[in-house]
Backbone and ligand atoms as CSV (ligand in chain L), in Angstrom:
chain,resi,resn,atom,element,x,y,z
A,1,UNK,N,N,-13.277,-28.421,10.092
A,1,UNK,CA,C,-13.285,-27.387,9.037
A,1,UNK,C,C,-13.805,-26.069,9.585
A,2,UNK,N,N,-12.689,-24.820,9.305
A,2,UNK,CA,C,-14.060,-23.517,9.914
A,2,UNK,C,C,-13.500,-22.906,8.889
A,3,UNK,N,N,-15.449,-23.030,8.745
A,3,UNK,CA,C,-15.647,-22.120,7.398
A,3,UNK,C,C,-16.213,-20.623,8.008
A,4,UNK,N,N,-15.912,-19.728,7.009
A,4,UNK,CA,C,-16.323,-17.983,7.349
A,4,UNK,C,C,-17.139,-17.962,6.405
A,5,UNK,N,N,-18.480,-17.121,6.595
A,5,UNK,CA,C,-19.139,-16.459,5.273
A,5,UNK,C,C,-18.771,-14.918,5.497
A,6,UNK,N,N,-18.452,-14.607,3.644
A,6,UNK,CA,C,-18.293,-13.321,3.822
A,6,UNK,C,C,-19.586,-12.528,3.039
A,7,UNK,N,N,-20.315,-12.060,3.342
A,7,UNK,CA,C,-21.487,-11.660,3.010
A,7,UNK,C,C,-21.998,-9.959,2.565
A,8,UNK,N,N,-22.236,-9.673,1.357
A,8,UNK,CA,C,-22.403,-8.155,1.314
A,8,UNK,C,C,-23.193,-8.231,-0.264
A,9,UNK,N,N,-23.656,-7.072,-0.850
A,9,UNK,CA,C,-24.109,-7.003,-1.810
A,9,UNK,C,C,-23.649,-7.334,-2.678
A,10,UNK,N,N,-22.540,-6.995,-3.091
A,10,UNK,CA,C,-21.504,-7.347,-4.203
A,10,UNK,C,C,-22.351,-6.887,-5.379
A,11,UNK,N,N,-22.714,-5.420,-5.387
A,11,UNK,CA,C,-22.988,-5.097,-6.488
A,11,UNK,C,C,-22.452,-3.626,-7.493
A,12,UNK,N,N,-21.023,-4.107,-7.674
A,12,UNK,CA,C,-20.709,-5.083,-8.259
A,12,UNK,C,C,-19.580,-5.731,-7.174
A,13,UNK,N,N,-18.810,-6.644,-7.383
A,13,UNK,CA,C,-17.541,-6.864,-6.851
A,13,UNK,C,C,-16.324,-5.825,-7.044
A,14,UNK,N,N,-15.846,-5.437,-5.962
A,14,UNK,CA,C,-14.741,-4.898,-6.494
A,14,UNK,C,C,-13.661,-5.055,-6.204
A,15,UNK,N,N,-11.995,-4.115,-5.777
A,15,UNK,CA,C,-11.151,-5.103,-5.801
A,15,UNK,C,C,-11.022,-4.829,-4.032
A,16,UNK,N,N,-11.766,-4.050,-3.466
A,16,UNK,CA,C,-12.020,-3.927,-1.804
A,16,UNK,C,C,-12.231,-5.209,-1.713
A,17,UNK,N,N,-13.639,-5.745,-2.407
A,17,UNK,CA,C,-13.895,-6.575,-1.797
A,17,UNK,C,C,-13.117,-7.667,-2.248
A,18,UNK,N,N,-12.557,-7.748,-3.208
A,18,UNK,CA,C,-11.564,-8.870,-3.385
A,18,UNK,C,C,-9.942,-8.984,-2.268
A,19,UNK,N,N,-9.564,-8.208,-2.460
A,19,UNK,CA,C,-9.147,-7.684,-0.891
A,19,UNK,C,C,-9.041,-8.160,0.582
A,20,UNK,N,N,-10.580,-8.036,0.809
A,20,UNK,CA,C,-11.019,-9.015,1.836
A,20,UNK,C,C,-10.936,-10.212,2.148
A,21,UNK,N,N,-11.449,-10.626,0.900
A,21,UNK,CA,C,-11.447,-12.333,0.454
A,21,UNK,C,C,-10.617,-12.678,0.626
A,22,UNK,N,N,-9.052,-12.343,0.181
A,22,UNK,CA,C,-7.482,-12.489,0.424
A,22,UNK,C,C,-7.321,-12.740,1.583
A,23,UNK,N,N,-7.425,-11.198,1.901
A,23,UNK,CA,C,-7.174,-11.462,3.381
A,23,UNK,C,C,-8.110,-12.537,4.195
A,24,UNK,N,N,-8.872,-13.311,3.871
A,24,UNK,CA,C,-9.551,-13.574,5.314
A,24,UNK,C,C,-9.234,-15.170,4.934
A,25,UNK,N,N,-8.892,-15.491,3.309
A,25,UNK,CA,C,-8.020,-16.990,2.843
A,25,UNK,C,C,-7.794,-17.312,4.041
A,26,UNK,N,N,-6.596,-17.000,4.562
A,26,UNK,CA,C,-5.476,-17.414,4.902
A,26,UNK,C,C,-5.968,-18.340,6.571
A,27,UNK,N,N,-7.066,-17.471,6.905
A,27,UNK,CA,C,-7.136,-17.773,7.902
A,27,UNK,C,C,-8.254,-19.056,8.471
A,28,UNK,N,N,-8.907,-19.088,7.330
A,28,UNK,CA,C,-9.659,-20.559,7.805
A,28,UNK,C,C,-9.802,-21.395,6.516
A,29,UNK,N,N,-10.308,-22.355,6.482
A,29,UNK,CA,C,-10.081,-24.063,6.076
A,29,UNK,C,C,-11.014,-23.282,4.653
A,30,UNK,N,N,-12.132,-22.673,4.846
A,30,UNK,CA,C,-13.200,-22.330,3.264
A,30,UNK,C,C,-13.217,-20.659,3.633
A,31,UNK,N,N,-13.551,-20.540,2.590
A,31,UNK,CA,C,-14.829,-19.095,2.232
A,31,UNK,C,C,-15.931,-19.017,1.734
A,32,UNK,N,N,-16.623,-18.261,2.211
A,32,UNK,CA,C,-18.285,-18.407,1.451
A,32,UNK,C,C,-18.610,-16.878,1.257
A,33,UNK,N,N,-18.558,-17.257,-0.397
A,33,UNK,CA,C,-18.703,-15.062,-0.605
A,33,UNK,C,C,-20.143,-15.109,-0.539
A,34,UNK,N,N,-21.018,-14.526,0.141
A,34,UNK,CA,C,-23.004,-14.908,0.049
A,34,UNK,C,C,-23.148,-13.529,-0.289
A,35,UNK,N,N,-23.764,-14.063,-1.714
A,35,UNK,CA,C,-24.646,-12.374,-2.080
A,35,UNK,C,C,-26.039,-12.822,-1.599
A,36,UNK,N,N,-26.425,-11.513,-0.466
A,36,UNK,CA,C,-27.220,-11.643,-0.314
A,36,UNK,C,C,-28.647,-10.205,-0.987
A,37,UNK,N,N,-29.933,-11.775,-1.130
A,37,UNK,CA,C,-30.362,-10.846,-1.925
A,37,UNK,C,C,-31.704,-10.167,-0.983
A,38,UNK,N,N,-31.628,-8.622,-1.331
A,38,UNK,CA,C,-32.231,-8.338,-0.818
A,38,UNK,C,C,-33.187,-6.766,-1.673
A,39,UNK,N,N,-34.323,-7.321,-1.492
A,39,UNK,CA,C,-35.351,-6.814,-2.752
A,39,UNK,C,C,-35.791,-5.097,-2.332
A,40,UNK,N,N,-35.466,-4.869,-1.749
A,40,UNK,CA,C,-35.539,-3.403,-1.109
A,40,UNK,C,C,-34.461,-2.828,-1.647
A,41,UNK,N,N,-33.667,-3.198,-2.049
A,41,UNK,CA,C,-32.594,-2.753,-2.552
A,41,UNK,C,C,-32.305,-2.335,-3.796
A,42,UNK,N,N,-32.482,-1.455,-3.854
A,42,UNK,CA,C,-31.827,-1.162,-5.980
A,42,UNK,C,C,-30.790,-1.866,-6.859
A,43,UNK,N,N,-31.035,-2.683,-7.013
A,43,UNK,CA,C,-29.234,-3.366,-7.849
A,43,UNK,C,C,-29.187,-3.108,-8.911
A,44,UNK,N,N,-28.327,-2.561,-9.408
A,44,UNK,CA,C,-27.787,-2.618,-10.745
A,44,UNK,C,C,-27.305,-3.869,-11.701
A,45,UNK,N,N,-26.739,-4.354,-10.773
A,45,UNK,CA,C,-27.152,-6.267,-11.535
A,45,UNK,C,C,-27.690,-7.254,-10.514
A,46,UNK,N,N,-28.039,-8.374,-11.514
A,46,UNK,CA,C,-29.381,-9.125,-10.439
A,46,UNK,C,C,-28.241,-10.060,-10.106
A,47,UNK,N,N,-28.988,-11.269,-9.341
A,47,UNK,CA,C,-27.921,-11.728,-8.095
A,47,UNK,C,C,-27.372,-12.531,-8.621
A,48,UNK,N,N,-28.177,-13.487,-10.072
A,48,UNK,CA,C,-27.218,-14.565,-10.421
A,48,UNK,C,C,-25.950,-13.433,-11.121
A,49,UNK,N,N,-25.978,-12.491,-11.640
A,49,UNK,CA,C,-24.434,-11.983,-12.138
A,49,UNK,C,C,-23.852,-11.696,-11.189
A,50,UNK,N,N,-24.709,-11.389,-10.170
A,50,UNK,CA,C,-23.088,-11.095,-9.239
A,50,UNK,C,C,-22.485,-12.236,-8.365
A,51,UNK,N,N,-23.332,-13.340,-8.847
A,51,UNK,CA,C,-22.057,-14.249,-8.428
A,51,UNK,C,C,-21.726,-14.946,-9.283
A,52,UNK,N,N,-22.152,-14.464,-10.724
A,52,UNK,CA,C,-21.239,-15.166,-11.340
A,52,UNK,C,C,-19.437,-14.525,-11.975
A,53,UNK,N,N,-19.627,-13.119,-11.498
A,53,UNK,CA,C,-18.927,-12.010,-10.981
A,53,UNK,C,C,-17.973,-12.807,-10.435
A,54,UNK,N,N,-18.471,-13.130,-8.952
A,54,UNK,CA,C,-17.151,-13.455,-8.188
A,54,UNK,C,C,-16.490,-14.786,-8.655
A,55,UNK,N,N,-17.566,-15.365,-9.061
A,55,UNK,CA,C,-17.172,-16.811,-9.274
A,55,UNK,C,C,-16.149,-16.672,-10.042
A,56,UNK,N,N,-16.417,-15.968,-11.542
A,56,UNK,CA,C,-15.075,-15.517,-12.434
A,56,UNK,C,C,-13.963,-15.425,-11.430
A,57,UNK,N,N,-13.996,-14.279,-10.509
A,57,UNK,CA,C,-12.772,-13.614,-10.265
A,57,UNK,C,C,-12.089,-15.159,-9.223
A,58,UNK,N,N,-12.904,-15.777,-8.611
A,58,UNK,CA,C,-12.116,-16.574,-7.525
A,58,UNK,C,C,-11.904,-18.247,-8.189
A,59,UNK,N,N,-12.211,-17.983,-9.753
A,59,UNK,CA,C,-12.489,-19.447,-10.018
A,59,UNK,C,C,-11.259,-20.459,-9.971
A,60,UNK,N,N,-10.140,-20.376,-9.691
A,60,UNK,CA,C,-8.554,-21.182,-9.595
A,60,UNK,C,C,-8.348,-21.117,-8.012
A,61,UNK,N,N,-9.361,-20.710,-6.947
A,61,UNK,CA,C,-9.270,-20.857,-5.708
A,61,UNK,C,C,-10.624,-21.768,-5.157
A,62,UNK,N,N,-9.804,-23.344,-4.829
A,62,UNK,CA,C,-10.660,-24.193,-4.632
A,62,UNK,C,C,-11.415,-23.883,-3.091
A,63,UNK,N,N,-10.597,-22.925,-2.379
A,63,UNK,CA,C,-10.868,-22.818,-0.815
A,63,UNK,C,C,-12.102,-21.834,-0.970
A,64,UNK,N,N,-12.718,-21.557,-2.104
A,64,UNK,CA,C,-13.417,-19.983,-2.043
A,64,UNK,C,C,-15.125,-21.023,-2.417
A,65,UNK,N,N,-16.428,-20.347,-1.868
A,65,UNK,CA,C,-17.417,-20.857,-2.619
A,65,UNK,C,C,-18.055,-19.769,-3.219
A,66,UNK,N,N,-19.343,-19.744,-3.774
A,66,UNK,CA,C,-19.846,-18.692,-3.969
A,66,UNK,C,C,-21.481,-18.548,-4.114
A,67,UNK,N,N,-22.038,-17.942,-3.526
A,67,UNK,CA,C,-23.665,-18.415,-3.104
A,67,UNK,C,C,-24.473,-17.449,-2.898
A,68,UNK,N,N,-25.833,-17.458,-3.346
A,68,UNK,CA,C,-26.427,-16.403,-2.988
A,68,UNK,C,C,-27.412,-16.808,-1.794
A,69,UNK,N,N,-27.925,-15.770,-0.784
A,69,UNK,CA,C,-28.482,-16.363,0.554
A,69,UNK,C,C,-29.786,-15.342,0.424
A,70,UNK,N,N,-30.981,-15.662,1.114
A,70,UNK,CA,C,-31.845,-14.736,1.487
A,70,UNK,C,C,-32.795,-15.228,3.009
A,71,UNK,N,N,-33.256,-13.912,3.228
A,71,UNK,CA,C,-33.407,-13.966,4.780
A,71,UNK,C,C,-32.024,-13.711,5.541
A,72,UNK,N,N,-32.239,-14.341,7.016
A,72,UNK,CA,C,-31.429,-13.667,8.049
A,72,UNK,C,C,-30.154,-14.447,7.699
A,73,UNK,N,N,-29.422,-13.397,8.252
A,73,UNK,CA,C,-27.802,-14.147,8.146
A,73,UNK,C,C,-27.736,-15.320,8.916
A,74,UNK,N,N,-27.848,-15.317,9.993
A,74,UNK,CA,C,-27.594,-16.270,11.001
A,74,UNK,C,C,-28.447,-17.313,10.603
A,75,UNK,N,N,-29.425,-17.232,9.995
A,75,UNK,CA,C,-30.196,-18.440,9.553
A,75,UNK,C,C,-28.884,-19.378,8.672
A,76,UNK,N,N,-28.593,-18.322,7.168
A,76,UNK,CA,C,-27.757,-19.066,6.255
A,76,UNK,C,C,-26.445,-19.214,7.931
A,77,UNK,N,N,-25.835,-18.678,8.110
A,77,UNK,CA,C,-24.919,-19.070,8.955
A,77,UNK,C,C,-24.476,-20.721,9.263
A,78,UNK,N,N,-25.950,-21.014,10.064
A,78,UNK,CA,C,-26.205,-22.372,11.086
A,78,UNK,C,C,-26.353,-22.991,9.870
A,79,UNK,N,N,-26.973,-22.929,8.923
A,79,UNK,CA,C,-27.581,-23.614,7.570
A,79,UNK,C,C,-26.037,-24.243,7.092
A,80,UNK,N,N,-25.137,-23.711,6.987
A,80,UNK,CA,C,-23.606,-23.386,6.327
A,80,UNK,C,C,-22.526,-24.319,7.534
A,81,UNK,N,N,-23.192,-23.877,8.723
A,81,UNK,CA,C,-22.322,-24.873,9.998
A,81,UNK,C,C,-21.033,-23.812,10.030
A,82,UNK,N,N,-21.197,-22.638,9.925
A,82,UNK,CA,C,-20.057,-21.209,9.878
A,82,UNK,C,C,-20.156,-20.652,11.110
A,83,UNK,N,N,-19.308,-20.663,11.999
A,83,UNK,CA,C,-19.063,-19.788,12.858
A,83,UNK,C,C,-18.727,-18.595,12.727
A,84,UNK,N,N,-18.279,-18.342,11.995
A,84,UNK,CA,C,-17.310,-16.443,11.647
A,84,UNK,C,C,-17.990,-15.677,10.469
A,85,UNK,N,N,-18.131,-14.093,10.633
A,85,UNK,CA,C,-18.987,-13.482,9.306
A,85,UNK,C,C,-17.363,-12.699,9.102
A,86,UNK,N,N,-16.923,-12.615,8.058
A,86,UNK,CA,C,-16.508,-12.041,7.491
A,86,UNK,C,C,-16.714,-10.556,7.183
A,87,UNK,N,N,-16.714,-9.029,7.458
A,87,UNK,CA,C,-16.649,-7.784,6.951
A,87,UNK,C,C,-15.356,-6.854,6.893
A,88,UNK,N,N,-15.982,-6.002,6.146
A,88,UNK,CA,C,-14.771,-5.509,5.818
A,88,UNK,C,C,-14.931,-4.385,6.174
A,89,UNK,N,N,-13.698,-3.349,6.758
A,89,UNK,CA,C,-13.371,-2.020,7.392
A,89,UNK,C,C,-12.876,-1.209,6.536
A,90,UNK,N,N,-13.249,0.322,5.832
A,90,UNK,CA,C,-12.587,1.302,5.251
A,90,UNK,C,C,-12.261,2.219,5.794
A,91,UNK,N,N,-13.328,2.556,6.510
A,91,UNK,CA,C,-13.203,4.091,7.200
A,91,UNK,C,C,-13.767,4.022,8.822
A,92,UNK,N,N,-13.690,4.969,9.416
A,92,UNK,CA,C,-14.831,5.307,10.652
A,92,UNK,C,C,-16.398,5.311,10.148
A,93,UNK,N,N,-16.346,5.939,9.126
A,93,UNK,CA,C,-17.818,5.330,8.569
A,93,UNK,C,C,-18.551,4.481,8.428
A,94,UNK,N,N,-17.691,3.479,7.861
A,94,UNK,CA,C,-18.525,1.831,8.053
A,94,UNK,C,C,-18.921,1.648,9.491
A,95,UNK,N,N,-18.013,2.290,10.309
A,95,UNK,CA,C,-18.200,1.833,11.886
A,95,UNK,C,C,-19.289,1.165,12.182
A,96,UNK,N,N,-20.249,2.347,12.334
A,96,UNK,CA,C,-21.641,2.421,12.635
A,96,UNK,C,C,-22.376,1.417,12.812
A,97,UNK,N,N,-22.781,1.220,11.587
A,97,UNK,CA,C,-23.423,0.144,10.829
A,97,UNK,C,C,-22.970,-0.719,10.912
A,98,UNK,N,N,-21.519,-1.427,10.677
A,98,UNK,CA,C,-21.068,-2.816,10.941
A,98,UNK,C,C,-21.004,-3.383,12.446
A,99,UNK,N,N,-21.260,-1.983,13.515
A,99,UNK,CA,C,-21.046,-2.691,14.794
A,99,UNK,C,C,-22.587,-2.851,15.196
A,100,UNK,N,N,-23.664,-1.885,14.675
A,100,UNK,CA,C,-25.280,-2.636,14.705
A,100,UNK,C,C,-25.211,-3.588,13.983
A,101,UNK,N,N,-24.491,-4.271,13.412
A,101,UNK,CA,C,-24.865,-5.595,12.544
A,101,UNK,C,C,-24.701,-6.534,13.375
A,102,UNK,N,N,-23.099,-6.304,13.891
A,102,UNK,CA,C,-22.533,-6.841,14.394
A,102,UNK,C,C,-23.487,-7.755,15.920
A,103,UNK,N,N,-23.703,-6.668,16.385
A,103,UNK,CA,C,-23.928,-6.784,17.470
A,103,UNK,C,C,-25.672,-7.429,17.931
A,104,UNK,N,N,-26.442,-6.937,16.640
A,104,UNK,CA,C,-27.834,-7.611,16.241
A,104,UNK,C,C,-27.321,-9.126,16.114
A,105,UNK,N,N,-26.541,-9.282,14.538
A,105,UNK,CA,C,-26.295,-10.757,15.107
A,105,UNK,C,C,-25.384,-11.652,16.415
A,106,UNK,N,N,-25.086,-11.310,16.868
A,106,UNK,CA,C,-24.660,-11.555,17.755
A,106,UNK,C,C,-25.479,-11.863,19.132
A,107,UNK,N,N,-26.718,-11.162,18.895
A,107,UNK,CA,C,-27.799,-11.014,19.987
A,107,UNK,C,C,-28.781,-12.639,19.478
A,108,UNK,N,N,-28.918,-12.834,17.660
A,108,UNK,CA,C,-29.515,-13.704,17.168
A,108,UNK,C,C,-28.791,-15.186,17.214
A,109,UNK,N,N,-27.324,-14.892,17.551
A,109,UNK,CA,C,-26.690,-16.394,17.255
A,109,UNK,C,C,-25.517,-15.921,17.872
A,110,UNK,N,N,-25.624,-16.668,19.244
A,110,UNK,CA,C,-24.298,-15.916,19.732
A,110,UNK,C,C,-23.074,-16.834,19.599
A,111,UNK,N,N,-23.631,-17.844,19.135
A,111,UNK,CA,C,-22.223,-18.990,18.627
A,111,UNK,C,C,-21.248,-18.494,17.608
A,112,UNK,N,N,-21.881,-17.654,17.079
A,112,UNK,CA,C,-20.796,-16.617,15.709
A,112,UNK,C,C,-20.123,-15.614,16.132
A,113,UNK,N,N,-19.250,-15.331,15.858
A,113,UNK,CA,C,-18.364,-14.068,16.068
A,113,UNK,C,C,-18.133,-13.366,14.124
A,114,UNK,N,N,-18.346,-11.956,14.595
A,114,UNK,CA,C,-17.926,-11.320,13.353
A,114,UNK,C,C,-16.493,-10.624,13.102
A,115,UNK,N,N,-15.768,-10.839,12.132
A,115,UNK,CA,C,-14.155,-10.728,12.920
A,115,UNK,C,C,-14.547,-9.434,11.217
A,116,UNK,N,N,-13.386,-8.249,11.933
A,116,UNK,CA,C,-13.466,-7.333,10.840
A,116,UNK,C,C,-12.131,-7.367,10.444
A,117,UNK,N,N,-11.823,-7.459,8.717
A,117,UNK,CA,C,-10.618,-6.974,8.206
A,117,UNK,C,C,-10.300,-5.850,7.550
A,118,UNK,N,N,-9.241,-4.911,7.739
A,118,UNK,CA,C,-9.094,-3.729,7.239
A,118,UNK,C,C,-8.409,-3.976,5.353
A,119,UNK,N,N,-9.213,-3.125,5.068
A,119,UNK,CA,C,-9.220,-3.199,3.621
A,119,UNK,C,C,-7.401,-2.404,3.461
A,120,UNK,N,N,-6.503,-3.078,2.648
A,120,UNK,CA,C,-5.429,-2.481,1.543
A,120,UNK,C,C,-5.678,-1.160,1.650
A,121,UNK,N,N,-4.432,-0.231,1.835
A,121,UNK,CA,C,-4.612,1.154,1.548
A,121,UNK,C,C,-5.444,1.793,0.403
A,122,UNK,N,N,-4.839,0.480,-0.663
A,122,UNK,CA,C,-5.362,1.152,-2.165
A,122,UNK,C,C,-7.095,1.051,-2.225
A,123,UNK,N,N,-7.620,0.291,-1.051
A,123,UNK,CA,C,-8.732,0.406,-1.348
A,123,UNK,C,C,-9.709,1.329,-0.280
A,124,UNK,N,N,-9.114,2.060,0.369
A,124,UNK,CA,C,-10.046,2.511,1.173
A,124,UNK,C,C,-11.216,3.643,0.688
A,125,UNK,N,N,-11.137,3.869,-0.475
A,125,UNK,CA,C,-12.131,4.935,-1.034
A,125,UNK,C,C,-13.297,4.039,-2.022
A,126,UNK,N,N,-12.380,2.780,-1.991
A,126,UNK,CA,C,-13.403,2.330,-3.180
A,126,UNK,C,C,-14.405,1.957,-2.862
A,127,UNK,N,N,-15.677,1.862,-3.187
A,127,UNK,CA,C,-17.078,1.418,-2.579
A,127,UNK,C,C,-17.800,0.796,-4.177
A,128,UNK,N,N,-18.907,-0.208,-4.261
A,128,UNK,CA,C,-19.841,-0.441,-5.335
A,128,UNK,C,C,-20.054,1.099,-5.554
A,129,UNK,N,N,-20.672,1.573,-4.564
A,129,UNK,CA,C,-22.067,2.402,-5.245
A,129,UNK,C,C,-21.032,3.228,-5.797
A,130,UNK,N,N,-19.603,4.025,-5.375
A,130,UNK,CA,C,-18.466,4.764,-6.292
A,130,UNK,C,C,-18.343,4.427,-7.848
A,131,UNK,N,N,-18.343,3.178,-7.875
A,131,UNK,CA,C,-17.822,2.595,-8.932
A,131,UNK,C,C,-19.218,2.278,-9.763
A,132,UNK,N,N,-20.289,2.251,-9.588
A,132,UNK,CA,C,-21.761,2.470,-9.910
A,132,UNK,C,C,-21.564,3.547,-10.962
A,133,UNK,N,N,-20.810,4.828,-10.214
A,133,UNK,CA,C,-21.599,5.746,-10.481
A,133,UNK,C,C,-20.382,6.235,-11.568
A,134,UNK,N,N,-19.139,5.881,-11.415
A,134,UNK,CA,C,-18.100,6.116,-12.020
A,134,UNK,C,C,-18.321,5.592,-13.655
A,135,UNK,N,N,-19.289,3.909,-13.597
A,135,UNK,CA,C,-19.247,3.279,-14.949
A,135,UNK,C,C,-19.908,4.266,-15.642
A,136,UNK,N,N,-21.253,4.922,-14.533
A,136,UNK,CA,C,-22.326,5.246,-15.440
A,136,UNK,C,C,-22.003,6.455,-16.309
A,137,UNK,N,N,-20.614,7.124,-15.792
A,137,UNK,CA,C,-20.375,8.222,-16.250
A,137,UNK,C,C,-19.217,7.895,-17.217
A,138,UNK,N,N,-19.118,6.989,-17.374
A,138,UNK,CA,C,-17.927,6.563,-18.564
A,138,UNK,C,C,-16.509,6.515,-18.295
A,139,UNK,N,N,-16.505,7.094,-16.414
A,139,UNK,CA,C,-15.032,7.563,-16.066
A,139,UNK,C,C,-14.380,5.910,-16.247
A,140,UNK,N,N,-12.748,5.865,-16.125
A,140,UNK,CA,C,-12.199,5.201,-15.930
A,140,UNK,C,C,-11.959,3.835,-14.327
A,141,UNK,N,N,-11.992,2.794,-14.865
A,141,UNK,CA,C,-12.414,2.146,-13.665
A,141,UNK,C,C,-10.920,1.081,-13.332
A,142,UNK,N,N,-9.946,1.438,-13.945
A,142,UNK,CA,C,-8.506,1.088,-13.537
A,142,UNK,C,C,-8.418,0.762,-12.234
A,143,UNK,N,N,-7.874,-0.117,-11.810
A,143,UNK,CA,C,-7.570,-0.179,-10.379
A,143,UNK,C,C,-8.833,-0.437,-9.383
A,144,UNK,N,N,-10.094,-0.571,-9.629
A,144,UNK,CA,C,-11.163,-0.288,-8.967
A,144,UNK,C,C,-11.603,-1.706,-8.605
A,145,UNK,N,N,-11.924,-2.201,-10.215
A,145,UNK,CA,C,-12.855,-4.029,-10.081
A,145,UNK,C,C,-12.297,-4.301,-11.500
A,146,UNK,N,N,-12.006,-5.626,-10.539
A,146,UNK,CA,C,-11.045,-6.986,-11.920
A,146,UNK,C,C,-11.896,-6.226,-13.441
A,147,UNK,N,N,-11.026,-6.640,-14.214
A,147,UNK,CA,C,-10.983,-6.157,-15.662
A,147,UNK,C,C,-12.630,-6.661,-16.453
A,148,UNK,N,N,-12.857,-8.257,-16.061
A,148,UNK,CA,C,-14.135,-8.890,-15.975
A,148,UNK,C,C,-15.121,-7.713,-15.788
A,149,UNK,N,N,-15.155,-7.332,-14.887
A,149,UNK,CA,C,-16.094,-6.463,-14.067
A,149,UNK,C,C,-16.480,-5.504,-14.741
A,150,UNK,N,N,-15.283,-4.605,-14.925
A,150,UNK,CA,C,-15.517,-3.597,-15.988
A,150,UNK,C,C,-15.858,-3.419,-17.156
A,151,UNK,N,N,-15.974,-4.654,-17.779
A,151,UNK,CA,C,-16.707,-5.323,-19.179
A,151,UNK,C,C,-17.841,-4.922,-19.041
A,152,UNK,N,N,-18.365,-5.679,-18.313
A,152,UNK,CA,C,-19.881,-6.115,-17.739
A,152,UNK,C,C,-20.321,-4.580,-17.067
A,153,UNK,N,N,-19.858,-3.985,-16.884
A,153,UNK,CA,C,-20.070,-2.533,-16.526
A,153,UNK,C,C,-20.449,-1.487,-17.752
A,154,UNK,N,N,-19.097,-1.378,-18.579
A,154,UNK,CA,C,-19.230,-0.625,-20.016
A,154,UNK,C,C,-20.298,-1.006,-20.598
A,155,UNK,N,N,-20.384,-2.849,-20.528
A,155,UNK,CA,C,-21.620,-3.321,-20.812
A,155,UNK,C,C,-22.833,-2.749,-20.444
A,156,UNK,N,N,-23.010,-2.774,-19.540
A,156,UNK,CA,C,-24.643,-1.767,-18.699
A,156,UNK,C,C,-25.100,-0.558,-19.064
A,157,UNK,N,N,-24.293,-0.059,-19.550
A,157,UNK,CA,C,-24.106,1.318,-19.712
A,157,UNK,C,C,-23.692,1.910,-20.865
A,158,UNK,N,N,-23.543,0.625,-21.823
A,158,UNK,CA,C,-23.706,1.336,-23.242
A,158,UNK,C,C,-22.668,1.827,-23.940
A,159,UNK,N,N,-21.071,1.517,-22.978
A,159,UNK,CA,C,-19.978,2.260,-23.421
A,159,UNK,C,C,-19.303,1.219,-24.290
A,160,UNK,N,N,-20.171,0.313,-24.623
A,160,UNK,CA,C,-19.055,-0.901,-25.454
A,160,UNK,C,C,-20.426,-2.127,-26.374
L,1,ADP,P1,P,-23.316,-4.303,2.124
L,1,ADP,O1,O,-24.362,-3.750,1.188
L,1,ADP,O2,O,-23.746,-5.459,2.934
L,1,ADP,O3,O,-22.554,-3.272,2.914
L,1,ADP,P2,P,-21.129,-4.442,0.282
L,1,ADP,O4,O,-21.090,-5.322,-0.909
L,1,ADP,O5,O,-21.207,-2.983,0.039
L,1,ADP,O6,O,-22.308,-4.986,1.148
L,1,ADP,O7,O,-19.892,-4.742,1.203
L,1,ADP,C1,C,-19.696,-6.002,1.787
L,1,ADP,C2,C,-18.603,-5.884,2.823
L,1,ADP,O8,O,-17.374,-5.520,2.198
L,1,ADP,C3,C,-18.843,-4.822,3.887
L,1,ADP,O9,O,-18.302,-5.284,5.102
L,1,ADP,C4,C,-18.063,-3.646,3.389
L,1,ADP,O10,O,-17.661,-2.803,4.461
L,1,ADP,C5,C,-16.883,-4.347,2.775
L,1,ADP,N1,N,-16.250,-3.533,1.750
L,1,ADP,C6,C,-16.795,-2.948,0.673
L,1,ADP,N2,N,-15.875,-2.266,-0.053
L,1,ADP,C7,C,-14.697,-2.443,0.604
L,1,ADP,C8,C,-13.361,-1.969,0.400
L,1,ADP,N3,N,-13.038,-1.167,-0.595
L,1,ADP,N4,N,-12.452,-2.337,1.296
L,1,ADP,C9,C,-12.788,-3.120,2.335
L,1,ADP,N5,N,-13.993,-3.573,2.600
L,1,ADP,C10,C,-14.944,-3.243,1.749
């Protein structure tokens, strides 16, 4: 079995990151979406919604899991028996940062490889914190994160 974890805030899910998930199906036996939680962080929703977020969106895909992790990746990794991290590519921007990730874990567990997939045209602008900031302002969130999502958004924010 090789399983991938795909691992990121997911706050909220959107359809980038659903996107990903697609794309990275195809290519091994499971998926493991890991919200990971991390308390330095500002979230706008806490961790059990955001996986119960994805869980909604992936629930008729038996190949998909959905989990929240804390501490080091590579810990949950070996914990999981996952060789591959899952991320996702938008811009030259992500660069940066995904190749210090990359390359930190890689220094921590070199049995893993992090394989990057390029996000759908339609999604290369979309980001959480965009779509954060889009609910909070009442704009329209069409096309952005599954319909679910946007409930639970209007929800937060008072528009429904
Ligand atoms: P993190 O806070 O760890 O960056 P995110 O939830 O923001 O977590 O993102 C998780 C992963 O999904 C990252 O690799 C990020 O680059 C990727 N990602 C986020 N949005 C998109 C998108 N629209 N298209 C492709 N990849 C995306």
């Amino acid at each position: 079995m090789s399983i991938a974890v795909y691992p990121g805030s997911f706050d909220p899910l959107t359809n980038g990151h659903a996107d990903i998930a697609a794309r990275a199906l195809p290519i091994f036996d499971g998926l493991v979406i890991a919200v990971a939680v991390n308390n330095a962080k500002n979230s706008l929703f806490d961790v059990a919604e955001r996986v119960e977020m994805i869980r909604e969106e992936f629930k008729d895909n038996p190949n998909i899991e959905v989990e929240s992790f804390s501490g080091l990746l590579v810990e949950y990794l070996k914990a999981r028996k996952a060789k591959a991290v899952v991320r996702g590519l938008r811009a030259v921007s992500d660069f940066e940062y995904e190749f210090q990730m990359a390359n930190m874990n890689r220094k921590l567990y070199p049995e893993a490889e992090t394989l990057f997939l390029m996000t759908g045209q339609r999604y290369f602008y979309v980001s959480s914190r965009m779509v954060r900031e889009i609910a909070s302002l009442n704009g329209c969130l069409n096309g952005l994160v599954p319909d679910h999502v946007a409930l639970r958004l209007q929800k937060k924010f008072g528009g429904m």
